[in-house]
C-alpha positions as CSV (number, residue, x, y, z in Angstrom):
1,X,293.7,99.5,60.9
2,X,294.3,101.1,64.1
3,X,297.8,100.3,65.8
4,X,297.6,99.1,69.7
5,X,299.3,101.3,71.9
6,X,302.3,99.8,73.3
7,X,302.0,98.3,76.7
8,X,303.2,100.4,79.5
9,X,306.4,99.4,81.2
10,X,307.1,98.4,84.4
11,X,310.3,96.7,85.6
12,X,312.7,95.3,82.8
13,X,313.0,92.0,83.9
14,X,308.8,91.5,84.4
15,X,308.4,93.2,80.9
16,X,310.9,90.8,79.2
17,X,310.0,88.1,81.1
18,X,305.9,88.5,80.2
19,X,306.9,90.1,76.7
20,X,307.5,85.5,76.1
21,X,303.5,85.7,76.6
22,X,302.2,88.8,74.6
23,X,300.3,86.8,72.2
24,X,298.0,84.9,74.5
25,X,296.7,88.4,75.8
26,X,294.5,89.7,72.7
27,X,293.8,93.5,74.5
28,X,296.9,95.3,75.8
29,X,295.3,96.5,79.1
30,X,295.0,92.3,79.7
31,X,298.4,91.8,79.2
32,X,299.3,94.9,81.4
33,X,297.1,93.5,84.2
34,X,299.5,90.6,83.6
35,X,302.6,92.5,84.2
36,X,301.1,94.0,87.2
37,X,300.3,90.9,88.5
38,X,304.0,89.9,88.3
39,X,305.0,92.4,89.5
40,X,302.7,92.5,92.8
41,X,304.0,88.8,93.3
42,X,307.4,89.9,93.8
43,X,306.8,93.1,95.7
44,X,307.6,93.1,99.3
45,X,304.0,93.3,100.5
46,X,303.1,90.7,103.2
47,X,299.7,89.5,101.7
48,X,299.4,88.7,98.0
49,X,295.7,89.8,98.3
50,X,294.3,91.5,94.4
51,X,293.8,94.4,96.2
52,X,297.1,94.8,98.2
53,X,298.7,94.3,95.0
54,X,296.8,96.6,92.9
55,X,298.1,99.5,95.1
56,X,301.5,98.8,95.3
57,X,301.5,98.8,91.3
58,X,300.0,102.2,91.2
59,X,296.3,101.1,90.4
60,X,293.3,103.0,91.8
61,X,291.7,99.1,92.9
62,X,291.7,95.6,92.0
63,X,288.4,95.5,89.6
64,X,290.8,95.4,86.7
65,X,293.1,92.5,88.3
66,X,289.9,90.5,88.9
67,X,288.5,91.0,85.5
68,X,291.7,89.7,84.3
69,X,291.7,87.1,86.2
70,X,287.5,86.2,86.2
71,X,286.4,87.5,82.4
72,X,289.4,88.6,80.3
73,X,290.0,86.1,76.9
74,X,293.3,84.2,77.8
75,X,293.4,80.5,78.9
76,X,295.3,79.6,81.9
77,X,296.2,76.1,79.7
78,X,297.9,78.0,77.0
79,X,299.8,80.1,79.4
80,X,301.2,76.7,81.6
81,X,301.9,75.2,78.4
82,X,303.9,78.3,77.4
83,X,305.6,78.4,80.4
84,X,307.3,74.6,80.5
85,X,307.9,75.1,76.8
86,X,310.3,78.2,77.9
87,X,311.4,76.0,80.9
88,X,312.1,73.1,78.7
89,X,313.9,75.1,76.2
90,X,316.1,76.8,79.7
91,X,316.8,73.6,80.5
92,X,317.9,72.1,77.1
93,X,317.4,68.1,78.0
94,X,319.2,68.6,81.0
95,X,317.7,65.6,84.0
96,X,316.0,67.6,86.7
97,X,314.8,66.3,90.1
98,X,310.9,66.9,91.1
99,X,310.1,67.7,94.4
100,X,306.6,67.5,95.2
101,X,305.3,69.6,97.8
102,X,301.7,69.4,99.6
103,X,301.1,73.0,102.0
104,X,298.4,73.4,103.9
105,X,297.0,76.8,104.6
106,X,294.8,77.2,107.9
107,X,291.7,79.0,106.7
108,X,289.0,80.7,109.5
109,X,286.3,81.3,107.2
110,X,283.8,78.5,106.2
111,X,283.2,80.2,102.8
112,X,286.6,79.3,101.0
113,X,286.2,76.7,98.1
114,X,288.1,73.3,99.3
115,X,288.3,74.3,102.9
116,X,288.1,70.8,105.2
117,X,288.9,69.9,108.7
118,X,292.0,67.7,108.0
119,X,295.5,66.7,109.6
120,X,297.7,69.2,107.5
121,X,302.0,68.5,108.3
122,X,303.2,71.5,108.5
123,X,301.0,72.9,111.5
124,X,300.8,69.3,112.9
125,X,297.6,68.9,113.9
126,X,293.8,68.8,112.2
127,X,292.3,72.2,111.6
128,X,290.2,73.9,108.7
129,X,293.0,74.5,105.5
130,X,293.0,74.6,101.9
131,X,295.7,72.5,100.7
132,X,297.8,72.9,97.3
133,X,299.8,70.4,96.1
134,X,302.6,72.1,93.7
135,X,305.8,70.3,91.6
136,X,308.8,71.8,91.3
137,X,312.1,71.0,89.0
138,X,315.3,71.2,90.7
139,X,318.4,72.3,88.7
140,X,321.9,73.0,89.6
141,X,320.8,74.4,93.1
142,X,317.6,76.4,91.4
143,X,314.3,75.7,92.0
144,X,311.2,76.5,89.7
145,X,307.4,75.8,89.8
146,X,306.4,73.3,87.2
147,X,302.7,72.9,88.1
148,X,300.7,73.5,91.0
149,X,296.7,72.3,91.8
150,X,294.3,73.0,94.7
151,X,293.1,69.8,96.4
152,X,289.8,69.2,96.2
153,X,288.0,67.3,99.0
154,X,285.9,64.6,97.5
155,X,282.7,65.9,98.6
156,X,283.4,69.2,96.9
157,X,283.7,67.6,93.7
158,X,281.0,67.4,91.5
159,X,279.4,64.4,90.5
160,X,280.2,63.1,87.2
């Protein structure tokens, strides 16, 4: 049997941070594309788009971030349970306050998933916006994302 090829680096917090998630990632490049996605979240680039971050991590596009992200075998369920299992374990019983938090982003195209015309708080008025509503823990003056969910307007659901 053929050994994997180690993952390649990238910066030593990401790669001990991800290295907690390995074993949900059966192919190496997926849990590289992973890292890099980490990693392009906390770059400095204004817009978080796939393709924005696949150059600022050295990629030649974005194909492989969206086939991680569209057809690569890893479930988004294991990895949040994964996640609040280290968070739990951080936190070691410890009583945290949850803040709930429901952001609105406008949107100009009519093509987005979830997009509807309603009154969204922080721009104050009704426009077109997709809205995520997201829960965080608060500890000893540190916050962390516990879960997060796009809205979905009632007549995008389907029925059933």
């Amino acid at each position: 049997m053929v050994k994997p090829r180690p993952a390649q680096p990238t910066v030593k917090f990401i790669d001990d941070y991800c290295e907690n998630y390995r074993d949900l990632f059966p192919e190496v490049r997926t849990f590289e594309y992973f890292k890099y996605l980490h990693l392009g979240l906390i770059s400095e680039i204004k817009r978080k788009t796939l393709p924005a971050i696949a150059k600022v991590v050295g990629l030649e596009d974005a194909e492989g971030l969206e086939r991680f992200l569209t057809e690569a075998p890893w479930s988004v369920e294991e990895l949040r349970n994964r996640r609040l299992k280290l968070i739990l374990n951080l936190i070691r019983g410890e009583e945290i306050m949850v803040i709930i938090d429901e952001t609105g982003n406008k949107k100009k195209e009519k093509t987005t998933d979830y997009v509807k015309r309603q009154y969204i708080g922080n721009l104050g008025k009704i426009e077109k916006v997709i809205v995520a509503v997201t829960a965080y823990g608060l500890l000893r003056g540190m916050t962390f994302p516990l879960i997060a969910e796009v809205y979905k307007p009632r007549e995008r659901l389907k029925e059933g």
